[in-house]
DOMI-16520 format. One record per residue (C-alpha): residue number from 1; residue in one letter; x, y, z. Coordinates in steps of 0.25 Angstrom, whole numbers, always signed. Layout:
<rec NUM, 'A', <X, Y, Z>> ...
END
This chain:
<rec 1, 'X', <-192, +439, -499>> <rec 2, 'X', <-188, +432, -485>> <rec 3, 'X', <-183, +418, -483>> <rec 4, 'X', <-197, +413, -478>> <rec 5, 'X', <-203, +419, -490>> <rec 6, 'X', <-192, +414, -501>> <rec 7, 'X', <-192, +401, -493>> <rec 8, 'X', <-207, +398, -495>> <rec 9, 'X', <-207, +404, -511>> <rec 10, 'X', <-197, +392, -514>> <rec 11, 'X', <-205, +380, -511>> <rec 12, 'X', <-216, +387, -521>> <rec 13, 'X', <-209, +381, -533>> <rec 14, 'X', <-199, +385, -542>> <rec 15, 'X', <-204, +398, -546>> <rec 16, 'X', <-206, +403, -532>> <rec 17, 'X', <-192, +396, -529>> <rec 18, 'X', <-186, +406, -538>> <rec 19, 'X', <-193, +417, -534>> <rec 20, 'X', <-188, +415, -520>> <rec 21, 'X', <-174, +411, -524>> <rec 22, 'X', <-172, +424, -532>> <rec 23, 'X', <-180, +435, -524>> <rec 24, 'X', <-179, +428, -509>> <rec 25, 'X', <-170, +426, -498>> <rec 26, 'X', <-160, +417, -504>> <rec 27, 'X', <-151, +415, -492>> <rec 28, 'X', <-161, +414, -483>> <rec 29, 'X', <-171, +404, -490>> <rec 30, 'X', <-160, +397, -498>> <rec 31, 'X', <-161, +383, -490>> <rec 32, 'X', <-177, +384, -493>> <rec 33, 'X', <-175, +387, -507>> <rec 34, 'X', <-165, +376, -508>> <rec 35, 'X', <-177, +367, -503>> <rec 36, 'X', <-187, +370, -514>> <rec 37, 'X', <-177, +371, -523>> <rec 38, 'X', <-174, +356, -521>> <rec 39, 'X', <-189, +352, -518>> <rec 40, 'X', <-192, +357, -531>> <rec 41, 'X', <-183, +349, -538>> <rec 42, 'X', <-187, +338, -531>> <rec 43, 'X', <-201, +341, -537>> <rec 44, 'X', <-197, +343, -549>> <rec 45, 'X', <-188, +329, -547>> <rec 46, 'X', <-203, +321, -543>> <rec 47, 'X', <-208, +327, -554>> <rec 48, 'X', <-199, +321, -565>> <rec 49, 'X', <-199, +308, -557>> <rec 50, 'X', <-215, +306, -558>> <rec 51, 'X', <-214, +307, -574>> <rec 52, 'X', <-208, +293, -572>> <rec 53, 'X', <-220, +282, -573>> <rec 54, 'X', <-223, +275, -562>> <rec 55, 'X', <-213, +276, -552>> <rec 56, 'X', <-208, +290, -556>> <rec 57, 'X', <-223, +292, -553>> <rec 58, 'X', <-223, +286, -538>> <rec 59, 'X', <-210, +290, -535>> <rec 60, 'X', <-213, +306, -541>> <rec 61, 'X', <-226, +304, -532>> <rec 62, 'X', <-220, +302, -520>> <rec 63, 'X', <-208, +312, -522>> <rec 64, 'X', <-217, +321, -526>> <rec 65, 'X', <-224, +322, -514>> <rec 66, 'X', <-213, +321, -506>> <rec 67, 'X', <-210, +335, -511>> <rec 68, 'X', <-222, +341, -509>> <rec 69, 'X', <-221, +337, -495>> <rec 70, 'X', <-206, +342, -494>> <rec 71, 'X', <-212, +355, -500>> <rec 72, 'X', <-221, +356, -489>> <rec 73, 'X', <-212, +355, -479>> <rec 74, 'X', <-202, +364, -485>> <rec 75, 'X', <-212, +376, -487>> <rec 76, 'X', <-215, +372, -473>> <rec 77, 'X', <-202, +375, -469>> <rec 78, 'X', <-200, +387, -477>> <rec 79, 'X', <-211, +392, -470>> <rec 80, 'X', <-205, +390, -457>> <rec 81, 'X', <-192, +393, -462>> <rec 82, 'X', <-186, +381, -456>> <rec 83, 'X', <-175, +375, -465>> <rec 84, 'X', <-178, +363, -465>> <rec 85, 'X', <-174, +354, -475>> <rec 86, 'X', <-184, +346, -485>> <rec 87, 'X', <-182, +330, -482>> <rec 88, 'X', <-173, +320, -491>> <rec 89, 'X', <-172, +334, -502>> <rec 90, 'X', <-167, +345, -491>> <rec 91, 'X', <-153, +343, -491>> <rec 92, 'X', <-152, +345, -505>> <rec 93, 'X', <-147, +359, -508>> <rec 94, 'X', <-148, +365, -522>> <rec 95, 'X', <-144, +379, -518>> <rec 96, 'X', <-132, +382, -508>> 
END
């Protein structure tokens, strides 16, 4: 797969995520897989917090849509193959 392709297939979620981390362009896609790779554990972070009542619920809400706009941006990005980081969560770096 080419870096635009492997790029795009890791904001898709995890599955896709490992899809393109195994069969893509590692090197070349590596700084957007690291930026799914963080966003979906940020998802997944929101997730836990909302199962807390009332303010797990607000505070999961709102970092919840957070991501989705960070999602946005960051398919956006890797469809113009900019690399540019994902604000407050884009200089975390899981995979070097």
């Amino acid at each position: 797969m080419s870096t635009k392709v492997t790029a795009i297939l890791s904001y898709f979620g995890l599955i896709f995520w490992v899809v393109a981390f195994v069969a893509g362009d590692k090197e070349g896609a590596k700084f957007w897989l690291n930026q799914s790779l963080v966003l979906t554990l940020c998802s997944v972070a929101m997730s836990i917090i909302a199962a807390i009542p009332i303010v797990g619920w607000i505070v999961g809400g709102i970092g919840s849509i957070a991501v989705l706009v960070f999602w946005v941006m960051g398919l956006i990005c890797a469809i113009q193959e900019e690399e540019k980081p994902l604000p407050l969560i884009g200089g975390i770096e899981i995979l070097k």
